[in-house]
DRENPAZA-725194 format. One record per residue (C-alpha): residue in three letters; x, y, z; chain; residue number from 1. Coordinates in steps of 0.05 Angstrom, whole numbers, plus 5000, padded with zeros to 4 digits. Layout:
+-------+------+------+------+------+-------+
: rokol :    u :    v :    w : roba : vexgu :
+-------+------+------+------+------+-------+
:   Ala :    X :    Y :    Z :    A :   NUM :
...
+-------+------+------+------+------+-------+
***
This chain:
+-------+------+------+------+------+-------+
: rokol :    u :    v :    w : roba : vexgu :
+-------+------+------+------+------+-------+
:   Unk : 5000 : 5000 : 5000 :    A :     1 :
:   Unk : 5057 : 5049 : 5026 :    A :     2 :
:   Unk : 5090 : 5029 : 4953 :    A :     3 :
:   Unk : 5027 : 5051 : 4912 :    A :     4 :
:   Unk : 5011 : 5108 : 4949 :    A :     5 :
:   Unk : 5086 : 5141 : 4933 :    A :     6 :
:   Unk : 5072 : 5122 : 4864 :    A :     7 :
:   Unk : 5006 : 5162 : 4857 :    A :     8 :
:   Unk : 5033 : 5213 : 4895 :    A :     9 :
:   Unk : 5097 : 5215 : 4841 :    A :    10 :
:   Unk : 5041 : 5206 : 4785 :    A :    11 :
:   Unk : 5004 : 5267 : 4813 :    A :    12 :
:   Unk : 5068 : 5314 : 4820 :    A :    13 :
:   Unk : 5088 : 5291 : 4755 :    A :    14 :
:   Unk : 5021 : 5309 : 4723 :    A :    15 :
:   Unk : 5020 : 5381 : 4756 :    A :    16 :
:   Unk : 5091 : 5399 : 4735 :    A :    17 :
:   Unk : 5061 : 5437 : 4668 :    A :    18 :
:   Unk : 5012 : 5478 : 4704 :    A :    19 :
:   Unk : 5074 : 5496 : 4765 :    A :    20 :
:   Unk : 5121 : 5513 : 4715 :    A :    21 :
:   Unk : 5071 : 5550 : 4679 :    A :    22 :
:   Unk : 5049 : 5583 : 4738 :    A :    23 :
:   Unk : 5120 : 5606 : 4770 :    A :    24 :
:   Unk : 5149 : 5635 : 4711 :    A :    25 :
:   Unk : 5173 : 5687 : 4705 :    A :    26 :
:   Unk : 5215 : 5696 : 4770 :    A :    27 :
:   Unk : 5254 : 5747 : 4740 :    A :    28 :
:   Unk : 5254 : 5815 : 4694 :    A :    29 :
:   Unk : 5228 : 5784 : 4625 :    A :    30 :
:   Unk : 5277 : 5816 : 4570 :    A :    31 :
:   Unk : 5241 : 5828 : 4494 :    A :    32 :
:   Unk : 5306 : 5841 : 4448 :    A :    33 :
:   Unk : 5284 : 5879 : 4389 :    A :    34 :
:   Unk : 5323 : 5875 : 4324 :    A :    35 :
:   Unk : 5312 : 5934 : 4299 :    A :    36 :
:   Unk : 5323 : 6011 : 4317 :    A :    37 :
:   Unk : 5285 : 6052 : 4364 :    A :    38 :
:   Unk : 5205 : 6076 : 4332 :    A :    39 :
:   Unk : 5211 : 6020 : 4288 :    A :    40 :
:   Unk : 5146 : 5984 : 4273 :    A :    41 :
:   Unk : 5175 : 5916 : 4317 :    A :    42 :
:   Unk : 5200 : 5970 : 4380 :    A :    43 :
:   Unk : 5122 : 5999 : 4378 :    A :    44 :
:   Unk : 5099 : 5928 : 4386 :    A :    45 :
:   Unk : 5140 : 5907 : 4439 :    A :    46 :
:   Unk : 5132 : 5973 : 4479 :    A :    47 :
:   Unk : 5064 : 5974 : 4474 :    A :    48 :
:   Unk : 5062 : 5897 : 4495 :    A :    49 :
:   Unk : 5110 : 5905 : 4551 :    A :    50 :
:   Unk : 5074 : 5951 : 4607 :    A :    51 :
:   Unk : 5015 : 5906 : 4603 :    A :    52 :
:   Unk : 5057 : 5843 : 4604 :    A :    53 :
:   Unk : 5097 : 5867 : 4661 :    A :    54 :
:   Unk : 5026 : 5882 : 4701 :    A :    55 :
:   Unk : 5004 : 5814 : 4689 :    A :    56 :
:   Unk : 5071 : 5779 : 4697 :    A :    57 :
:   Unk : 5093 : 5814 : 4764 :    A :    58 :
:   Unk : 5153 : 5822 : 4740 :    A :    59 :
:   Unk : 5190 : 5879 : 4694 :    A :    60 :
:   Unk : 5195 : 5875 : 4624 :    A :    61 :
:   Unk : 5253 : 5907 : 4585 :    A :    62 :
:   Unk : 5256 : 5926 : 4518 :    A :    63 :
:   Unk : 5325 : 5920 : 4496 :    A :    64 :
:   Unk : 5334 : 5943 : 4420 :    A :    65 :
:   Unk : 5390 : 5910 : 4382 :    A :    66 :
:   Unk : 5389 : 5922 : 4306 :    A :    67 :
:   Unk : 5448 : 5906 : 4253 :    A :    68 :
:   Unk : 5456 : 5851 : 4202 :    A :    69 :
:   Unk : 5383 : 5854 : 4184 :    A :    70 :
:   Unk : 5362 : 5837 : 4245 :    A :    71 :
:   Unk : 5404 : 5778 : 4253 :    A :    72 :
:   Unk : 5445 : 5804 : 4312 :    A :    73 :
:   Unk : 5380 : 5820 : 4352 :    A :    74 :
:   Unk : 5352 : 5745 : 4336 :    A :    75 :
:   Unk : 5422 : 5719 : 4357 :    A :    76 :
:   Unk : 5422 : 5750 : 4421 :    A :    77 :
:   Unk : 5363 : 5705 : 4428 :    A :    78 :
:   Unk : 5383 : 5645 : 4410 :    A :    79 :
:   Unk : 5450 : 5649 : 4452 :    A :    80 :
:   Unk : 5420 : 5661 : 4513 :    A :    81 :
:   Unk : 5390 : 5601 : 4528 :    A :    82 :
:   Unk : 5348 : 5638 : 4581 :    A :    83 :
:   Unk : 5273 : 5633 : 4578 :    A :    84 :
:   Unk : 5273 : 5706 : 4608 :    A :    85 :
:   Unk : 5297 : 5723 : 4545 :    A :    86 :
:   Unk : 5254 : 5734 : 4483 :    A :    87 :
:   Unk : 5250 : 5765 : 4419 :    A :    88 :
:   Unk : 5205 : 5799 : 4371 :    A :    89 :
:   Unk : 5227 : 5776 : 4304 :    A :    90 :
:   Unk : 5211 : 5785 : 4226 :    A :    91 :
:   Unk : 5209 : 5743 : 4161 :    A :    92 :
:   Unk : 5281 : 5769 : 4148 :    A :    93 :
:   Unk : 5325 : 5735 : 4209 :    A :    94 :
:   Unk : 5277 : 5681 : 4205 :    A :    95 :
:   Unk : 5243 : 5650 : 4147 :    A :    96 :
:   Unk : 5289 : 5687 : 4092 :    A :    97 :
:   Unk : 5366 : 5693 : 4111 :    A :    98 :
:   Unk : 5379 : 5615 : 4108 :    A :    99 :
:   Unk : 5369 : 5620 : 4029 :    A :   100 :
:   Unk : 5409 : 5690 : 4029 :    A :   101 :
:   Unk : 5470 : 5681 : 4072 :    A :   102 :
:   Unk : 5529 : 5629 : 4063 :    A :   103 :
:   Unk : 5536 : 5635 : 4143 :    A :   104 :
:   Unk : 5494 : 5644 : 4201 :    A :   105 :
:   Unk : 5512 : 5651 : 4280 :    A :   106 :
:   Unk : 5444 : 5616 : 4295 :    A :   107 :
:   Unk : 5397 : 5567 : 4263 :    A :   108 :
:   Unk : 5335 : 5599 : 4258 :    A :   109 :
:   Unk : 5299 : 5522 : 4262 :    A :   110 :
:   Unk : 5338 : 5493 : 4315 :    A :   111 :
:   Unk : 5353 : 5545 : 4361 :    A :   112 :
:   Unk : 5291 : 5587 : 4367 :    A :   113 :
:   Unk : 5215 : 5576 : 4383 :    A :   114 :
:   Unk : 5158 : 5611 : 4357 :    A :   115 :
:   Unk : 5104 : 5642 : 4411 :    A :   116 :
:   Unk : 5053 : 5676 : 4386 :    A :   117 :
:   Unk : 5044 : 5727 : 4316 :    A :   118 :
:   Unk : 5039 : 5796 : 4338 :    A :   119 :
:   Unk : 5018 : 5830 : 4266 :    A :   120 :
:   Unk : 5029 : 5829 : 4186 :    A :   121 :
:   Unk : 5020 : 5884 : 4149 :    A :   122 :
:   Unk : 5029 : 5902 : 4081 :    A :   123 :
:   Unk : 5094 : 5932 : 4046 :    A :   124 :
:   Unk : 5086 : 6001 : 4019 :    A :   125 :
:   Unk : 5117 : 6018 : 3966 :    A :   126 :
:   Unk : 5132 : 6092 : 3971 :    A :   127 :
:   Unk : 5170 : 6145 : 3935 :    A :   128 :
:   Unk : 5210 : 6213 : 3949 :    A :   129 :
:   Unk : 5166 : 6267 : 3933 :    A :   130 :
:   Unk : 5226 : 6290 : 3892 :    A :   131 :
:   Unk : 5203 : 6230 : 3850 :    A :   132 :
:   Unk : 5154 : 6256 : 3790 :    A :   133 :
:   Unk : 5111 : 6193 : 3792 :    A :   134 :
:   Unk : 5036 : 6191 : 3825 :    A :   135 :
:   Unk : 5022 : 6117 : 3802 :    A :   136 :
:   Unk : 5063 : 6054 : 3796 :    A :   137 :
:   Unk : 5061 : 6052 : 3727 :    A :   138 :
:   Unk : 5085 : 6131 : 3732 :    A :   139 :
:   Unk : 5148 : 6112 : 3773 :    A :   140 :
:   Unk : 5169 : 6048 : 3741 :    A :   141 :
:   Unk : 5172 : 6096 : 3674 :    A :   142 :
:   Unk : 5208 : 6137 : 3700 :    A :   143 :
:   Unk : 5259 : 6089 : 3737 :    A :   144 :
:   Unk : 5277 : 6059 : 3668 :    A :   145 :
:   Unk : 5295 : 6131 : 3639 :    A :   146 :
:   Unk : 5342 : 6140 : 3692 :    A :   147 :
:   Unk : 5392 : 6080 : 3664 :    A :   148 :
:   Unk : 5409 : 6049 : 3730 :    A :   149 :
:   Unk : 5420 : 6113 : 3769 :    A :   150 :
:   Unk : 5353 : 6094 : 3821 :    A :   151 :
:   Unk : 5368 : 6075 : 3893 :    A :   152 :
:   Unk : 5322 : 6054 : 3935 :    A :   153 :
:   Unk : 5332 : 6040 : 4017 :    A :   154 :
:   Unk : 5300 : 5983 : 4050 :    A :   155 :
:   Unk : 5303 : 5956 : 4127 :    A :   156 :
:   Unk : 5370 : 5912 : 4115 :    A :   157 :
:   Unk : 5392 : 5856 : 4075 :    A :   158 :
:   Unk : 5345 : 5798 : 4076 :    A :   159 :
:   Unk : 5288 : 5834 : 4096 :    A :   160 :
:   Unk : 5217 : 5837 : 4068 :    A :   161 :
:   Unk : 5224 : 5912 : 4050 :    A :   162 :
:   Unk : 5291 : 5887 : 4010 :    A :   163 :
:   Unk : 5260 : 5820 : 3972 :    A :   164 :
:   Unk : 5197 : 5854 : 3952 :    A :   165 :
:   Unk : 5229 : 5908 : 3920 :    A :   166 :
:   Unk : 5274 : 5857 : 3876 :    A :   167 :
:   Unk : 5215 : 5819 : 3860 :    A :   168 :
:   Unk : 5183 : 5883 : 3832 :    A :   169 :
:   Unk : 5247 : 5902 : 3796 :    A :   170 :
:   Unk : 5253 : 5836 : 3757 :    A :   171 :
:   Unk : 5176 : 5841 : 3743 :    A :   172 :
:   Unk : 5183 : 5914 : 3715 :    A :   173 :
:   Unk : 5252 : 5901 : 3679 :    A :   174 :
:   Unk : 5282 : 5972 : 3713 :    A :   175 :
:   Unk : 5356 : 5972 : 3757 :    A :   176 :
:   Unk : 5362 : 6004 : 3822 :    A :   177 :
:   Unk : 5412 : 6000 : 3880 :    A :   178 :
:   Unk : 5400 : 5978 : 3939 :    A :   179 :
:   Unk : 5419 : 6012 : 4005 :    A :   180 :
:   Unk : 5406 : 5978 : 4070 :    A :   181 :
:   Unk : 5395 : 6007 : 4137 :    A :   182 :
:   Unk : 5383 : 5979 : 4214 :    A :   183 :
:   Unk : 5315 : 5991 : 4216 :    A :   184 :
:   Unk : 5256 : 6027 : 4180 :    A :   185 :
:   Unk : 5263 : 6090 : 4213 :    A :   186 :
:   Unk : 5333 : 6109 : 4173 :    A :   187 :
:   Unk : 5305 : 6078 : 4107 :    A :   188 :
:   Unk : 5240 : 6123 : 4116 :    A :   189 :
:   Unk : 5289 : 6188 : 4132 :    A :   190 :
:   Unk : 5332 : 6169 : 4073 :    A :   191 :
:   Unk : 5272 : 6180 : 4022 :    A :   192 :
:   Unk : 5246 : 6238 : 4061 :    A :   193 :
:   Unk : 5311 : 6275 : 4044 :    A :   194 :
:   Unk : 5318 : 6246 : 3973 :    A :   195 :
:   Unk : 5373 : 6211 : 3985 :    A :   196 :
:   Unk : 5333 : 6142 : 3965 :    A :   197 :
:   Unk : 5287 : 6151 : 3907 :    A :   198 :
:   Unk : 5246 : 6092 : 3934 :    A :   199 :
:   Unk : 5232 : 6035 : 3986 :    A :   200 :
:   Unk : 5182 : 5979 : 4003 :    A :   201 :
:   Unk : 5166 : 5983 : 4072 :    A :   202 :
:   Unk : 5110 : 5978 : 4133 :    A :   203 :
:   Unk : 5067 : 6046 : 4142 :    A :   204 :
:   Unk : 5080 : 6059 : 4205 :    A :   205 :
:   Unk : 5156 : 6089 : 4198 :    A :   206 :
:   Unk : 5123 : 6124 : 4125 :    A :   207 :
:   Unk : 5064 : 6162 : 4157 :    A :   208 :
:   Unk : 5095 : 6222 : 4190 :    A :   209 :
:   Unk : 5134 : 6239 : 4121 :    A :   210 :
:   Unk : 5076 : 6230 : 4083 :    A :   211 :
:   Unk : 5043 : 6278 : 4127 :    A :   212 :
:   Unk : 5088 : 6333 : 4121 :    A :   213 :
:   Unk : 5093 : 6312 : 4041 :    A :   214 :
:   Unk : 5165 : 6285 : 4034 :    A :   215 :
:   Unk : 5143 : 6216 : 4023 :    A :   216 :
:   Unk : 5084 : 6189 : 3965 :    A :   217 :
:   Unk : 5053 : 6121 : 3973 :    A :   218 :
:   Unk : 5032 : 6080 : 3914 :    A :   219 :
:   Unk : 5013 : 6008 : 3927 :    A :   220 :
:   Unk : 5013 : 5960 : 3977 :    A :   221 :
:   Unk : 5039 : 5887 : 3964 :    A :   222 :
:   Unk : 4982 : 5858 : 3993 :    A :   223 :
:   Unk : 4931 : 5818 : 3953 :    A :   224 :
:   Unk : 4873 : 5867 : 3987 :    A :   225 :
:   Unk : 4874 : 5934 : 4006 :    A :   226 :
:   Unk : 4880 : 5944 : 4082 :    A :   227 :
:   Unk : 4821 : 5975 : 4120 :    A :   228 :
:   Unk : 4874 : 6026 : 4134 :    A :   229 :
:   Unk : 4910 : 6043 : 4074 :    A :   230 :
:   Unk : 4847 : 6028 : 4025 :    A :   231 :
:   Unk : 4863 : 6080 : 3982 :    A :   232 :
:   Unk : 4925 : 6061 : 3955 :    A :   233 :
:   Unk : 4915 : 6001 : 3911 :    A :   234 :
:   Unk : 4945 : 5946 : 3905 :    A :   235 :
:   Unk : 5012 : 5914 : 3861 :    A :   236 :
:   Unk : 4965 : 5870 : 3827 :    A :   237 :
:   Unk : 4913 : 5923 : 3805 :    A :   238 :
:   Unk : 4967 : 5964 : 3793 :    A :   239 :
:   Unk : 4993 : 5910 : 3740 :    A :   240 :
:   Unk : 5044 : 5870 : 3777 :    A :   241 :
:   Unk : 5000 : 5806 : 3804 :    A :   242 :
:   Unk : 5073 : 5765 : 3829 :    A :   243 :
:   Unk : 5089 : 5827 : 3869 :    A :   244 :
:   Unk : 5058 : 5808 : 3935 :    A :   245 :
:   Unk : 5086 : 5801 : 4003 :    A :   246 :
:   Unk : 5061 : 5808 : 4086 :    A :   247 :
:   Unk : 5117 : 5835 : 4138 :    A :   248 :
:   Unk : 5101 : 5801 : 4196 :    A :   249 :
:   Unk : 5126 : 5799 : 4266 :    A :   250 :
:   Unk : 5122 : 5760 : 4330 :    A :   251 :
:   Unk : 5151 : 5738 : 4396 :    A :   252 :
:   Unk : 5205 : 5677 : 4397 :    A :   253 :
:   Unk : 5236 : 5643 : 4454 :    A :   254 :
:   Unk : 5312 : 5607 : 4456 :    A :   255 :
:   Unk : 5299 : 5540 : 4446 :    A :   256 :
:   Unk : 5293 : 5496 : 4503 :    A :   257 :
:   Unk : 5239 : 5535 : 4537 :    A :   258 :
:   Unk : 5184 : 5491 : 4573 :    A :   259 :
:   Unk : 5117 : 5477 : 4535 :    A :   260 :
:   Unk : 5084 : 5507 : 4592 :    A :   261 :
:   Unk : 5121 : 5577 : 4587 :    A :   262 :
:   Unk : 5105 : 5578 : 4512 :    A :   263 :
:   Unk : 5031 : 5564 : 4524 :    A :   264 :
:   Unk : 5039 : 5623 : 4578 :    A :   265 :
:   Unk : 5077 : 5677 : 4544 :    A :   266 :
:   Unk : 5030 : 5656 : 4478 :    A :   267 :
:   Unk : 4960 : 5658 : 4523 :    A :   268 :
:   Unk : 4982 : 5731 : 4555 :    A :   269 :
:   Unk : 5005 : 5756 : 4493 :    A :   270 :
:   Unk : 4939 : 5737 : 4461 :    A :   271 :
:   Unk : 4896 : 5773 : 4516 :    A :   272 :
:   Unk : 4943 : 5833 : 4509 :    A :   273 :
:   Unk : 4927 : 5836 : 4434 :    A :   274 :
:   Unk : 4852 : 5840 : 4450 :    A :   275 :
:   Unk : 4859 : 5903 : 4487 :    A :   276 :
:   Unk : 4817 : 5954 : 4454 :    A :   277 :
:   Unk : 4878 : 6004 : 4466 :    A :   278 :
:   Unk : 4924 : 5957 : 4431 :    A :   279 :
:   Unk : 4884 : 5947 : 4382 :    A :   280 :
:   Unk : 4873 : 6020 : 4363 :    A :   281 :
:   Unk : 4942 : 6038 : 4365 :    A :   282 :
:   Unk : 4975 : 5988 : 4327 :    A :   283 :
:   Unk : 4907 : 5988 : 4266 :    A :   284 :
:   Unk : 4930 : 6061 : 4266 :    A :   285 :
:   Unk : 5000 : 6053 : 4251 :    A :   286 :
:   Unk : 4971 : 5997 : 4194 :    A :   287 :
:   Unk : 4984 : 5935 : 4224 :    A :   288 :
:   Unk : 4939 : 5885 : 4222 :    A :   289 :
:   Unk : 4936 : 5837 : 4289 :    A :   290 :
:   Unk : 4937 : 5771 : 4283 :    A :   291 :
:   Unk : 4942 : 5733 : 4349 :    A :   292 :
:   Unk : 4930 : 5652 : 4354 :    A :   293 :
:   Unk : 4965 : 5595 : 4374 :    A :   294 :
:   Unk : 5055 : 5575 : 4375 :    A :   295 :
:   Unk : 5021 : 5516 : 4325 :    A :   296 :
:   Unk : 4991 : 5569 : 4273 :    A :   297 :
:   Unk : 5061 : 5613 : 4283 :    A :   298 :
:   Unk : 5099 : 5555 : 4257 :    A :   299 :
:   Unk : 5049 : 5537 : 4213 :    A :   300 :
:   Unk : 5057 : 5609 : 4174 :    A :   301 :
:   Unk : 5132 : 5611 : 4173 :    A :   302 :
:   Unk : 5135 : 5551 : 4142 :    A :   303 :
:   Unk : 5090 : 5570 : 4084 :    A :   304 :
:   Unk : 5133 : 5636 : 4080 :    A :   305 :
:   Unk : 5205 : 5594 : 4073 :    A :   306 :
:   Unk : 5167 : 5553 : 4020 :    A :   307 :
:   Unk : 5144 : 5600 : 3975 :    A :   308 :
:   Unk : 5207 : 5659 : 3986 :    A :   309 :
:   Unk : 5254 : 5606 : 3987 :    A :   310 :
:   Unk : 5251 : 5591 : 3909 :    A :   311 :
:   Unk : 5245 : 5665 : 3900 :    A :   312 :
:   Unk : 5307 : 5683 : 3928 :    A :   313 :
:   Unk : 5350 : 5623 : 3891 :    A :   314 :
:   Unk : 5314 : 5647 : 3816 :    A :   315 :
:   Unk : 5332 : 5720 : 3838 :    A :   316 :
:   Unk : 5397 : 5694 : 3851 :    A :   317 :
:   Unk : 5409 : 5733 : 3918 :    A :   318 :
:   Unk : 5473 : 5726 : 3955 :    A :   319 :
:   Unk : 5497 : 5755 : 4015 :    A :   320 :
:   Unk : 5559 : 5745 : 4052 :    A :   321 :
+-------+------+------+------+------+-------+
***
């Protein structure tokens, strides 16, 4: 009897390990690394998230901004840690993209990191220095193949949405441009405010505040429908380019290794925070379209993006070192 009983009661501790782990963590300041600049469209997620996760955690959260190497060093940090305390707020570049770009990477994007939860996907916007006489897409790809290569155009880094949607459009449209990266969205946006980029493909959110002051001209989005909050700018395919289509998306990864239980808390929370009618009106402001759901669904949508970009990047022969 004295035999069974320690085995139910090892049965029973066993079967409520989950729900302690789940309920303990975190013990500590939670750290969200972003990978990009400061008043990028990832750094307004995560601060918005991160006073409401820290009031329902108990613990602080710290925002801890790390861009470079298109947002590889950030998603690195990450992956090295090997701290559950540690997360990060990743893109399609460092993620689902830069294993068919670069010969060598410090982490492995499969192996050593676990989705959590989508925070948003929004369209690319492609958008133009007001310097630039084009209205329409039609207008500007034109004029880009009067200039005889001399077109730049900024993007968010190498291996970034903003940076493969824009050579997808140039080998649909048959014009040359250069490409300049920068550490974030914020730089690329300045750099066609001043006219020193001609052009970029990029989120809204960093666009907005030079299109308001008329620096900056949208003209499509990549989406395949218009967003409720950019609906009148059309899109690439009714603007004649139906291959030119592309979401930015972002959300939260843990180092691998973290228990199932603090995924399946970090994932619940995050949800609940993205319900907040607050939340929700800031970030649909800015353009960004929540998206929520499960660590299953997360996977489940970075998959589909590494099997369709994937070919896309080896027929537009991209190489980065």
């Amino acid at each position: 009897m004295q035999r069974r009983s320690l085995f139910a009661a090892a049965a029973l501790c066993a079967l409520s390990l989950p729900a302690f782990a789940q309920a303990s963590w975190p013990t500590k300041a939670v750290h969200i690394v972003v990978p990009t600049g400061p008043g990028s469209s990832l750094d307004l997620i995560a601060r918005l998230m991160s006073d409401r996760l820290s009031k329902r955690w108990g613990q602080p959260v710290v925002v801890d901004n790390k861009p470079g190497a298109g947002g590889m060093i950030g998603m690195a940090a990450v992956a090295h840690s090997h701290d559950d305390h540690v997360l990060g707020i990743g893109f399609n570049g460092p993620i689902a993209f830069a294993p068919f770009l670069y010969r060598k990477m410090a982490y492995d994007p499969v192996k050593d990191l676990l989705p959590v939860i989508m925070t948003t996907s929004q369209a690319n916007v492609l958008a133009v220095s007001t310097k630039v006489p084009a209205k329409t897409v039609a207008e500007f790809v034109r004029w880009a193949k009067a200039q005889d290569g001399k077109v730049n155009y900024s993007s968010l880094g190498n291996g970034s949405s903003a940076h493969l949607t824009m050579e997808l459009f140039k080998s649909a449209a048959g014009f040359k441009a250069t490409h300049i990266p920068f550490n974030g969205s914020p730089p690329a946006a300045m750099a066609v405010a001043q006219g020193e980029a001609d052009a970029t493909f990029m989120v809204a959110p960093a666009l907005l505040p030079y299109v308001q002051n008329q620096k900056i001209r949208m003209l499509a989005v990549s989406s395949a429908q218009r967003p409720d909050s950019l609906k009148d700018l059309p899109t690439m395919a009714e603007s004649g380019y139906p291959g030119v289509e592309s979401l930015a998306w972002n959300g939260i990864f843990a180092p691998a290794g973290t228990p199932a239980a603090v995924v399946e808390k970090i994932n619940a929370d995050a949800n609940t925070v993205l319900k907040d009618p607050e939340v929700r009106k800031t970030l649909e402001a800015q353009g960004l379209t929540i998206v929520g759901g499960s660590a299953a669904d997360f996977q489940h949508s970075i998959d589909a993006d590494i099997k369709r970009w994937g070919p896309v990047i080896t027929h537009l022969g991209l190489k980065l070192d």
